[in-house]
Backbone as a chain_set.jsonl record, in Angstrom:
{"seq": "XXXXXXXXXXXXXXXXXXXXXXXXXXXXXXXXXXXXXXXXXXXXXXXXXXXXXXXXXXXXXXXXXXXXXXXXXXXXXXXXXXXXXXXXXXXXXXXXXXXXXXXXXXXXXXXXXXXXXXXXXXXXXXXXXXXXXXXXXXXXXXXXXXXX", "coords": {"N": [[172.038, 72.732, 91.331], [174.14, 73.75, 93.671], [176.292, 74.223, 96.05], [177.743, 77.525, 97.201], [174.354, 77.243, 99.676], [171.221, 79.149, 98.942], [167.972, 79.986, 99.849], [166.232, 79.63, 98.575], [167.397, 77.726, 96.514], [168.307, 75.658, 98.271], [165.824, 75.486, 98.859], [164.797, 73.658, 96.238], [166.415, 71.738, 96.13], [166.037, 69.899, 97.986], [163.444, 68.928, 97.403], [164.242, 68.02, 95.197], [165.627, 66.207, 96.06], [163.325, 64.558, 97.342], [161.53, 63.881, 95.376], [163.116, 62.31, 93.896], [163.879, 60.065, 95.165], [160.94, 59.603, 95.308], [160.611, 57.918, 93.108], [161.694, 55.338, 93.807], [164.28, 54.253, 92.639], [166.523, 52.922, 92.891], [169.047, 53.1, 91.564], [168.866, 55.327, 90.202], [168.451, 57.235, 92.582], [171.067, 56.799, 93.838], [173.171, 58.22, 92.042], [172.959, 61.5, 92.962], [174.809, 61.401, 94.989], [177.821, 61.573, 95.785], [180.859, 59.518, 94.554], [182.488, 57.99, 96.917], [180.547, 58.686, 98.449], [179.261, 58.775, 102.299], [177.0, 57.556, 104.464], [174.871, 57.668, 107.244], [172.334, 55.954, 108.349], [169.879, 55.414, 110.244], [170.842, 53.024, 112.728], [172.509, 52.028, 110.615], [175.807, 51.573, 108.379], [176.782, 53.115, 105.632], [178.96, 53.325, 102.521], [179.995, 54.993, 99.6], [178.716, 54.927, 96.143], [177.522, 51.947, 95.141], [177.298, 50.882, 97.423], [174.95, 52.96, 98.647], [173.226, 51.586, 96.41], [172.973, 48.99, 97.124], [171.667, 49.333, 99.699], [168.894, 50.752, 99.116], [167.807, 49.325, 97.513], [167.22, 46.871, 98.95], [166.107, 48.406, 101.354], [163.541, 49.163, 99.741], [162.125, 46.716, 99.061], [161.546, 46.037, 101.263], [159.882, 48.232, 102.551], [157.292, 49.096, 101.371], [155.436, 49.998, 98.565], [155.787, 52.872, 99.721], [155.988, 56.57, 100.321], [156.91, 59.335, 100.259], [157.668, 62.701, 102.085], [159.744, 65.639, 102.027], [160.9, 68.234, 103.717], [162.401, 71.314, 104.019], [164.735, 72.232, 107.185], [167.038, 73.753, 107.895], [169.638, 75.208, 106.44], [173.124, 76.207, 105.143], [175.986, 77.415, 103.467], [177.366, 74.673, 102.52], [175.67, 72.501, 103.447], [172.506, 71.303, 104.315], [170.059, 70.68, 106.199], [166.926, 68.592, 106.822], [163.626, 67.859, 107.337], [161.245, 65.053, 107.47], [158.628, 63.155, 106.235], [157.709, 59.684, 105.875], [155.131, 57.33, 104.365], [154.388, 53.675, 104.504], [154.081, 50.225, 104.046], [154.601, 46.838, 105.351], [155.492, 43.107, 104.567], [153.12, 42.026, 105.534], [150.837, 43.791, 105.437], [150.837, 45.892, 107.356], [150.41, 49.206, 108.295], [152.667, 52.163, 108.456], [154.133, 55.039, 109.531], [156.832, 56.893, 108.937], [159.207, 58.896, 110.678], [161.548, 61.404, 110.332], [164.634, 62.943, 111.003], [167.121, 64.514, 108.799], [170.888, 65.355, 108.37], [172.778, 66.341, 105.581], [175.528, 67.039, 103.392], [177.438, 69.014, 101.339], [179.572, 68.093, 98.171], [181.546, 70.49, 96.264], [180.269, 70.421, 93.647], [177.691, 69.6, 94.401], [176.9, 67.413, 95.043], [175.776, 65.121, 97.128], [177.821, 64.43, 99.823], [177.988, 63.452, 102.277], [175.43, 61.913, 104.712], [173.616, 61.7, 107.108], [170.941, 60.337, 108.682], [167.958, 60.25, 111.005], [165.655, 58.096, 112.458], [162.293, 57.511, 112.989], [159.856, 54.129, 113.584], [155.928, 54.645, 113.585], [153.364, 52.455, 114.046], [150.489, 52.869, 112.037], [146.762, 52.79, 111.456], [145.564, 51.6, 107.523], [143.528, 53.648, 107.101], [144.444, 56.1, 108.495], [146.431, 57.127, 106.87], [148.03, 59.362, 105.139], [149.702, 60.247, 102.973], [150.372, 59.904, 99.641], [151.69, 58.952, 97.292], [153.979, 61.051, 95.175], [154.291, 64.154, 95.595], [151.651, 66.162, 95.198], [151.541, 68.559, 92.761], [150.833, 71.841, 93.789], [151.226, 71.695, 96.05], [154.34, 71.669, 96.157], [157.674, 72.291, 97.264], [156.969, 73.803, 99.133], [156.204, 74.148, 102.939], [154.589, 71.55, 104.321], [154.164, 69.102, 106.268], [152.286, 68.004, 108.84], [153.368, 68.341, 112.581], [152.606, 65.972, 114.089]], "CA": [[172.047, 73.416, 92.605], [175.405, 73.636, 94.285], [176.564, 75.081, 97.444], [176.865, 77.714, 98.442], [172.946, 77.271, 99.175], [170.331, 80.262, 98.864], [166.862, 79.631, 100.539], [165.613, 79.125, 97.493], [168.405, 76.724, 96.348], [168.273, 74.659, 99.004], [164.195, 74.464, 99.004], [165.004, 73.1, 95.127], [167.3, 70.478, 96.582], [165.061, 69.255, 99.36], [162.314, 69.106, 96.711], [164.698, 67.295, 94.305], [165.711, 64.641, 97.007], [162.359, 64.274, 97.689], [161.294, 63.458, 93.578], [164.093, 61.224, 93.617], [163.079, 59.485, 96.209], [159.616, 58.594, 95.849], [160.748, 57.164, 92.165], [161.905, 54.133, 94.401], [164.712, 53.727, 91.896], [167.757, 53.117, 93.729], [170.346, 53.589, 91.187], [168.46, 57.267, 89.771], [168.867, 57.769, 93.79], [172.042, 57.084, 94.136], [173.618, 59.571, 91.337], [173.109, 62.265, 93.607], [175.736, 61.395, 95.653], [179.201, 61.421, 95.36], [181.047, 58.216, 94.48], [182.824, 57.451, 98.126], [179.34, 59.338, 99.681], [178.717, 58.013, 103.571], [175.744, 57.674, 104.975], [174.385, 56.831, 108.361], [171.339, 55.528, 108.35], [169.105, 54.711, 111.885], [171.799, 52.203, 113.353], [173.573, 51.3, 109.585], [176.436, 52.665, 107.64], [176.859, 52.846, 104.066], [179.61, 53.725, 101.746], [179.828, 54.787, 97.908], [177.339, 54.594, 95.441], [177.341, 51.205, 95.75], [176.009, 50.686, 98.892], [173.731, 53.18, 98.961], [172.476, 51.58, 95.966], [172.537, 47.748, 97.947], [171.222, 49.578, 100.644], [168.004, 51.333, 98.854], [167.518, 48.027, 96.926], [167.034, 46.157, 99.912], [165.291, 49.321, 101.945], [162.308, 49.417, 99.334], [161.891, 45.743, 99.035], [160.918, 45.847, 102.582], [158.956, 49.32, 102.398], [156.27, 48.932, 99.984], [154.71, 51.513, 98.346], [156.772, 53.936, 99.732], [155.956, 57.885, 100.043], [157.822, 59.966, 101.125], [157.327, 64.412, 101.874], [160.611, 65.92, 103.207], [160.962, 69.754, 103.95], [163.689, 72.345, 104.811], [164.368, 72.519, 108.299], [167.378, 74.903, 107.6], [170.841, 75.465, 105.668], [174.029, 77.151, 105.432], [176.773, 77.112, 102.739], [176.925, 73.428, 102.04], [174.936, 71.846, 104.651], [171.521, 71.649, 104.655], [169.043, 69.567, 107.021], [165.668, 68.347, 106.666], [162.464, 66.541, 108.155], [160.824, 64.07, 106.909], [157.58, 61.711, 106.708], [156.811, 58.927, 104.645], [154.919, 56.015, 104.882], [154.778, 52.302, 103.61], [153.641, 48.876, 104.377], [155.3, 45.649, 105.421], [154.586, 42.59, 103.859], [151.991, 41.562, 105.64], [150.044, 44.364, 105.156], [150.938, 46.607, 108.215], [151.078, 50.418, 107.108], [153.969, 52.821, 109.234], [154.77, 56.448, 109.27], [158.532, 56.914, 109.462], [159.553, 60.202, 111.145], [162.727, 61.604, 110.644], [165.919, 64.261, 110.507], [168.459, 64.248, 108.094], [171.832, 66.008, 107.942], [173.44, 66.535, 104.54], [176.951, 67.783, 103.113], [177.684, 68.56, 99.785], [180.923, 68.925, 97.763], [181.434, 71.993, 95.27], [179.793, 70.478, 92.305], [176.15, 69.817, 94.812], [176.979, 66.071, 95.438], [175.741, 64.958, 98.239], [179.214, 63.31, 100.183], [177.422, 62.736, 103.755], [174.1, 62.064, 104.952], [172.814, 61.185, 108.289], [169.368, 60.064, 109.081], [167.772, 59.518, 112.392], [164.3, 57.896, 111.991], [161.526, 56.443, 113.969], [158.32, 54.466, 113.006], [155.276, 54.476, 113.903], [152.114, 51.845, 113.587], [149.453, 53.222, 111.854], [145.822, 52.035, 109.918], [145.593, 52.283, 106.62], [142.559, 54.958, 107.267], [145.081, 56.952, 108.668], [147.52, 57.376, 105.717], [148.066, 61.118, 104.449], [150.934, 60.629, 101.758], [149.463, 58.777, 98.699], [152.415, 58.734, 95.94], [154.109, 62.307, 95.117], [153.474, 65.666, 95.985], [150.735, 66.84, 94.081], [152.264, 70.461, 92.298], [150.11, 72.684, 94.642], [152.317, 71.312, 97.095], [155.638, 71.541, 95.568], [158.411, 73.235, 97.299], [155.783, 74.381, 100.277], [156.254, 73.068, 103.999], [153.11, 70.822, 104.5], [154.191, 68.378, 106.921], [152.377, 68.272, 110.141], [154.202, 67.824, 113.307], [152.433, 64.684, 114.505]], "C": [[173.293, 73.007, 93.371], [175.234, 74.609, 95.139], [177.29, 76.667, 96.762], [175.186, 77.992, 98.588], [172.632, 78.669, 99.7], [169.017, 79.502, 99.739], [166.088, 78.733, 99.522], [166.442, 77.496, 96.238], [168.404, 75.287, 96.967], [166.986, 74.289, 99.044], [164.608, 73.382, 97.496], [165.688, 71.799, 95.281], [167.133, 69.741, 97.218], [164.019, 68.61, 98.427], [162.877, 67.668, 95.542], [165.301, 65.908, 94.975], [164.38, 63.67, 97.061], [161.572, 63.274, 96.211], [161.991, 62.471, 93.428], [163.633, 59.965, 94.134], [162.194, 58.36, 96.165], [159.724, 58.14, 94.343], [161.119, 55.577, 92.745], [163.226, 53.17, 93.159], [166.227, 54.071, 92.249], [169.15, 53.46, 92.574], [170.712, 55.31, 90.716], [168.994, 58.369, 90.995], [170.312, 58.374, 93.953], [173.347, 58.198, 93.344], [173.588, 60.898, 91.742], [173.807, 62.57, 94.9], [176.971, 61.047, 95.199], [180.009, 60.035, 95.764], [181.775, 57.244, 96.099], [181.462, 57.916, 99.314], [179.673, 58.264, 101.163], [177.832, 58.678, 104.759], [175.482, 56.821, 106.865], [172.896, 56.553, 108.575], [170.388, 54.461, 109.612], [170.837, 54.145, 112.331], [173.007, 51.377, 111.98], [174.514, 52.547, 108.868], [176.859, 52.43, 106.498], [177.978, 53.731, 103.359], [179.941, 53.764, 100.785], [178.544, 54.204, 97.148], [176.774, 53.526, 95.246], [176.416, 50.371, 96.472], [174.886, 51.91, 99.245], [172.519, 52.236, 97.824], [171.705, 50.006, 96.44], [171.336, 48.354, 98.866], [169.517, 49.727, 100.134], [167.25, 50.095, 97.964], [166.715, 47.495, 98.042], [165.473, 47.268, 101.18], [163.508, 49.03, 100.978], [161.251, 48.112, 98.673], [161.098, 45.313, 100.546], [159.618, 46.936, 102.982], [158.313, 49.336, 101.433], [155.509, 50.349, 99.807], [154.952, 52.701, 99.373], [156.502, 55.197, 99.587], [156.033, 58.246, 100.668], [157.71, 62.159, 100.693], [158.573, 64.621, 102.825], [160.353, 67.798, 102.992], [162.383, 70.319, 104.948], [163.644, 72.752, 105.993], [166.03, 73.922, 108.398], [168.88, 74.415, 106.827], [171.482, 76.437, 105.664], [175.332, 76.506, 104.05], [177.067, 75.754, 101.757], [176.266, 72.385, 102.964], [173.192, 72.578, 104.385], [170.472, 69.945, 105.508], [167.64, 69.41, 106.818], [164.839, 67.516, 107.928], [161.803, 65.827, 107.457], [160.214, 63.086, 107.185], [157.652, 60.824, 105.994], [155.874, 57.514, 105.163], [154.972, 54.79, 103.64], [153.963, 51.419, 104.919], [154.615, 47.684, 104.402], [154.511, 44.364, 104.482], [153.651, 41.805, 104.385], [151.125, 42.416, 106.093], [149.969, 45.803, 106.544], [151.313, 48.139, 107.606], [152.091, 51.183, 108.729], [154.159, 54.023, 108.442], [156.047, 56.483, 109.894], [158.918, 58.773, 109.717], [160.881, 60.564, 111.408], [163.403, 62.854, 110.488], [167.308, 63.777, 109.793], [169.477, 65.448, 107.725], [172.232, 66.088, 106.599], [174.978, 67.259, 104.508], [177.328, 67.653, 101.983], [179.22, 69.068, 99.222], [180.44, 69.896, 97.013], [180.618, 71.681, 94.129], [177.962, 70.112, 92.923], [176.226, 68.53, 94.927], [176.949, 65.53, 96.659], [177.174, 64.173, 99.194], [178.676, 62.547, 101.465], [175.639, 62.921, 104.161], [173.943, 61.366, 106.647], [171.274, 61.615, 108.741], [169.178, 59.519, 110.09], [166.201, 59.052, 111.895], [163.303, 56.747, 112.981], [160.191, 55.997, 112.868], [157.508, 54.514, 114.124], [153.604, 53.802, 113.197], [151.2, 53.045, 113.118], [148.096, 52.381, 110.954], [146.007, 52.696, 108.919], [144.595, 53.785, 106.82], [143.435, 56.23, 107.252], [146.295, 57.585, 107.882], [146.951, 58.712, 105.284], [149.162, 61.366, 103.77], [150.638, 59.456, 100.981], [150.685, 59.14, 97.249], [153.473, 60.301, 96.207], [153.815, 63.017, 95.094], [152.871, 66.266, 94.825], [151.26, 68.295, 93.858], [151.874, 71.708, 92.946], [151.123, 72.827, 95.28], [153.689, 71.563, 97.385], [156.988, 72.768, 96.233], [157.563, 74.072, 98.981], [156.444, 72.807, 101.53], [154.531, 73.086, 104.399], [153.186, 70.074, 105.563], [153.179, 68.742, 108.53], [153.323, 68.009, 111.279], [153.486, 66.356, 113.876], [152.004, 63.925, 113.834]], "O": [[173.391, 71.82, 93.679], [174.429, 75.541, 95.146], [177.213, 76.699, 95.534], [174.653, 78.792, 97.82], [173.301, 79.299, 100.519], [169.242, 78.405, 100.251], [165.56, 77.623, 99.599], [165.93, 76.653, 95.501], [168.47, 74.183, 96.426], [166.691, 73.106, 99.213], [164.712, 72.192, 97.796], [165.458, 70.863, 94.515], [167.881, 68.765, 97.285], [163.707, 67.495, 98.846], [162.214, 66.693, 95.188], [165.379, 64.807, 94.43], [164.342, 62.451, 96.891], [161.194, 62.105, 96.286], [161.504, 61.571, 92.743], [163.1, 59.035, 93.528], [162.225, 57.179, 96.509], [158.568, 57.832, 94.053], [160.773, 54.638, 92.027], [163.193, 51.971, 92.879], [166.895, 55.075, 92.002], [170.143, 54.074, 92.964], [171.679, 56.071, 90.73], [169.528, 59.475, 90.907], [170.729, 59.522, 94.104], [174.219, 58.799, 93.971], [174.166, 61.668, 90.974], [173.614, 63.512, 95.67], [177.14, 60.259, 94.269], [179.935, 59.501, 96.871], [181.554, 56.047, 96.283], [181.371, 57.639, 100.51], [180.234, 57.172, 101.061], [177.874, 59.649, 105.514], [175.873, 55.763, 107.359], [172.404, 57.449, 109.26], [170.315, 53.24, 109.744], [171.83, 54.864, 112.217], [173.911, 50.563, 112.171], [174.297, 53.753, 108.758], [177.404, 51.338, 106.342], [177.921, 54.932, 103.625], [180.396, 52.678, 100.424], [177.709, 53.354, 97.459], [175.552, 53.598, 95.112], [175.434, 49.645, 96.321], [174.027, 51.706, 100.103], [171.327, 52.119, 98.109], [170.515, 49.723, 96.299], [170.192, 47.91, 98.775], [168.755, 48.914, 100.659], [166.024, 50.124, 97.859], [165.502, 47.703, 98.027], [164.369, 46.887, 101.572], [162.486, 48.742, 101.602], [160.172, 48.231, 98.092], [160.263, 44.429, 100.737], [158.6, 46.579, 103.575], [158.903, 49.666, 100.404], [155.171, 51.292, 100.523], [153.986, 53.392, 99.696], [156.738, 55.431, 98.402], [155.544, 57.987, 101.768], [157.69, 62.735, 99.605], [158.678, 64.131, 103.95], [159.656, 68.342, 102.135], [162.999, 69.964, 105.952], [162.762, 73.562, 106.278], [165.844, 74.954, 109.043], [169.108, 73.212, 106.705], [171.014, 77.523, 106.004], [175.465, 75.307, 103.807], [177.011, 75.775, 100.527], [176.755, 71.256, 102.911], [172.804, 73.743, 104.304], [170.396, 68.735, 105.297], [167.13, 70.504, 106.576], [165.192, 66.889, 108.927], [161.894, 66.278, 106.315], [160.588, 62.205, 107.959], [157.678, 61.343, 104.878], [156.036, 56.881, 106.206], [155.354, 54.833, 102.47], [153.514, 51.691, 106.032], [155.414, 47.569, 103.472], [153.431, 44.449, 103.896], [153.295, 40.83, 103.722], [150.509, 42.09, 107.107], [149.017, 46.583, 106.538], [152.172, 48.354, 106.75], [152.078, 50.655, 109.841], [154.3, 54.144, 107.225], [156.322, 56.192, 111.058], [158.823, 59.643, 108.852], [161.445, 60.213, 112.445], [162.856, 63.789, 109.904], [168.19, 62.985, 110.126], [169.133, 66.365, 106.979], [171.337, 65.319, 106.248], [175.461, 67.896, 105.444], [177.579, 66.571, 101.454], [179.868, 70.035, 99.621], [179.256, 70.227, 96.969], [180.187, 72.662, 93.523], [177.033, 70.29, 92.135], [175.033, 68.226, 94.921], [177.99, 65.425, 97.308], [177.259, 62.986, 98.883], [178.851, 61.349, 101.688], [174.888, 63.864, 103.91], [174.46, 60.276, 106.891], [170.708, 62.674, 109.01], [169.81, 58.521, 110.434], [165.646, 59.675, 110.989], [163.541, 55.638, 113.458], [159.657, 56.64, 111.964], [157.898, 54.468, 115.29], [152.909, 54.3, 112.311], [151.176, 54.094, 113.763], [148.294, 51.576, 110.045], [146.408, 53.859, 108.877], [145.1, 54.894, 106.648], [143.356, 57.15, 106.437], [146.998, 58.48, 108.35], [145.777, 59.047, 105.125], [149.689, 62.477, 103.811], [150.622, 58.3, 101.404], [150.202, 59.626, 96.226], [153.698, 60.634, 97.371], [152.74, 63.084, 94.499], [153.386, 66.727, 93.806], [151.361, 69.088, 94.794], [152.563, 72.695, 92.687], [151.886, 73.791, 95.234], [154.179, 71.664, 98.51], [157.172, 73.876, 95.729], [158.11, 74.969, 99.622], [156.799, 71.634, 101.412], [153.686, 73.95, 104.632], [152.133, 70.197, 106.188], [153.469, 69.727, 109.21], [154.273, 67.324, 110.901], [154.395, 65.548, 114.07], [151.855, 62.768, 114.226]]}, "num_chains": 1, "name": "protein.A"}
């Protein structure tokens, strides 16, 4: 999937971030970006494959069990943006829904080069957890997210 995106292109690419993702396997991650990529991430900034892959190392060492649902919030040529829930646990057992928006920018061959993510959490109980691993195939490609 390369730019310029289609609707359908870009859901595939949202979908395929998303798969990537919740593998929690930072170097599989980072291959979908291009080798100088830069990222902004909440208040950090990351550059080359690299550091995203320090970065995602370190990120999912702290985020446990980890799942994550993003969806197309819209796109244009090589740009496309998303939203995005996931949750996780600290290690002492606290669970958190992380709520966010992320920019994208891809070169010609569909490599991601820039990313910016804004992201908040929020406490939650476990009870309240509603993302349990990867999107079951029903799901797939479909916006599910609620807003709160």
């Amino acid at each position: 999937m390369q730019p310029p995106f289609t609707e359908e292109t870009a859901r595939a690419k949202v979908q395929a971030a998303e798969d990537a993702w919740n593998t929690r396997d930072p170097e599989r991650v980072a291959h979908a970006y291009t080798p100088d990529t830069r990222w902004r991430n909440r208040s950090e900034f990351v550059t080359g494959r690299a550091g995203v892959v320090e970065f995602l190392t370190r990120k999912w060492e702290k985020e446990r069990d980890y799942a994550l649902r993003k969806e197309l919030w819209a796109y244009g040529e090589n740009r496309i943006a998303v939203r995005f829930q996931y949750e996780w646990h600290d290690a002492e057992g606290r669970w958190w829904r992380s709520y966010g928006n992320e920019q994208w920018e891809f070169d010609e061959a569909g490599l991601m080069r820039r990313r910016e993510a804004s992201i908040n959490d929020v406490p939650i109980r476990a009870d309240e957890r509603r993302i349990f691993g990867p999107r079951p195939e029903g799901e797939r490609g479909r916006d599910v997210l609620p807003v709160a």
